[in-house]
N, C-alpha and C positions, 0 to 999 in steps of 0.2 A: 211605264207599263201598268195595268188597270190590275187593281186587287180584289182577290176573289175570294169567296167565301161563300160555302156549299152548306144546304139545313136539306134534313127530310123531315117534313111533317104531314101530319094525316094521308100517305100513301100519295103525297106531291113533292116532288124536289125542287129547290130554289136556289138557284145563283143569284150571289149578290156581288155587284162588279162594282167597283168606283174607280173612275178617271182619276189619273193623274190631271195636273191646273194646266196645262201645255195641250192636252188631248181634249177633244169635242164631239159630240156626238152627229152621227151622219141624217140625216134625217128622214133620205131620200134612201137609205140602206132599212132606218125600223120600217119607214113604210111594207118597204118589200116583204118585209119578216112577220109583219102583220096581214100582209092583206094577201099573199101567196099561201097555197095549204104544201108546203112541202113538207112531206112525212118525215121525220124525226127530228126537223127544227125545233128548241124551243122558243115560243115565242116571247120578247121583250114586254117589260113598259117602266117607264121612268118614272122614278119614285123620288127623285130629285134632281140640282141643276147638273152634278156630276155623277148621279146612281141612277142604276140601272139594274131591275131585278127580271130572270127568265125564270119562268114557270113549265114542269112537264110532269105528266105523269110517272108512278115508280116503276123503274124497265127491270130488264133482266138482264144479269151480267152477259156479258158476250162468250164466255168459255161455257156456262150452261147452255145458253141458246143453240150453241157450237153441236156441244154434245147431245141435246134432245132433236138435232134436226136431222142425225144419222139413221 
């Protein structure tokens, strides 16, 4: 299973993933992730042969959002 580690800086959040030596990346799955605009995707890019960092903007937790859409 792929280890994660989560940074907020300058009002962008960043997952950083690394593969396990058994696990590989799909290539034909970043494309999708790259080139579709599906809203709340973050989208990838490989930052090396088993890392992989997503990028998004800083959201709002879900129990706020919850509560300001009443």
């Amino acid at each position: 299973m792929a280890k994660l580690k989560v940074q907020y800086k300058d009002a962008q959040i960043y997952v950083q993933s690394k593969l396990d030596r058994n696990e590989t990346f799909n290539d034909r799955e970043l494309q999708v992730f790259n080139t579709k605009l599906i809203r709340g995707l973050m989208r990838p890019k490989i930052t090396g042969e088993k890392k992989i960092t997503y990028s998004a903007p800083n959201g709002v937790e879900i129990r706020k959002w919850i509560r300001s859409s009443r």
